[in-house]
Steps between C-alpha positions, in 0.01 A plus 500: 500500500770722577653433179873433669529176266546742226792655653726303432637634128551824679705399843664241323812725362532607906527124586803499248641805639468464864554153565733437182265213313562421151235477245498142552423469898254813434317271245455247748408697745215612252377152432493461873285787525281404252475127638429617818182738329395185288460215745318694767542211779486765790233721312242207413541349855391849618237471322352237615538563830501842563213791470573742225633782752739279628663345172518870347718570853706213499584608141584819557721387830688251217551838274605688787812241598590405193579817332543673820807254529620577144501864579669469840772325297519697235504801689794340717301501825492144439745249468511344138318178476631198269309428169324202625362724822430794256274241309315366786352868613 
């Protein structure tokens, strides 16, 4: 909803520039992103469990740490995460 998936062509030269990836590692960190966005485990358990208000929240608390973290790091407030971490938020 927030549209943060689409991001990612946009933040993705400051992921080569602040934490010194190579087109290669920022590639896979794409198709990680988009993996993540595709299979929906956490977001269709919600779902089914969850009222409306409550899935939108836990969503937005997801957003919120995942590219809170990315900014912390790339902002050096952070320490810099290895690719395989990077991938998992």
């Amino acid at each position: 909803m927030a549209g943060a998936g689409y991001l990612f062509g946009a933040i993705s030269p400051v992921f080569k520039d602040a934490l010194g990836y190579n087109q290669r590692q920022v590639a896979a960190l794409a198709v990680a992103k988009n993996l993540g966005g595709y299979v929906g485990a956490v977001a269709g358990t919600l779902s089914a469990t969850l009222p409306p208000w409550a899935m939108l929240l836990a969503g937005a608390a997801q957003n919120l740490v995942g590219y809170g973290w990315l900014w912390l790091i790339v902002t050096n407030r952070a320490p810099a995460l290895p690719l395989s971490m990077v991938s998992f938020s």
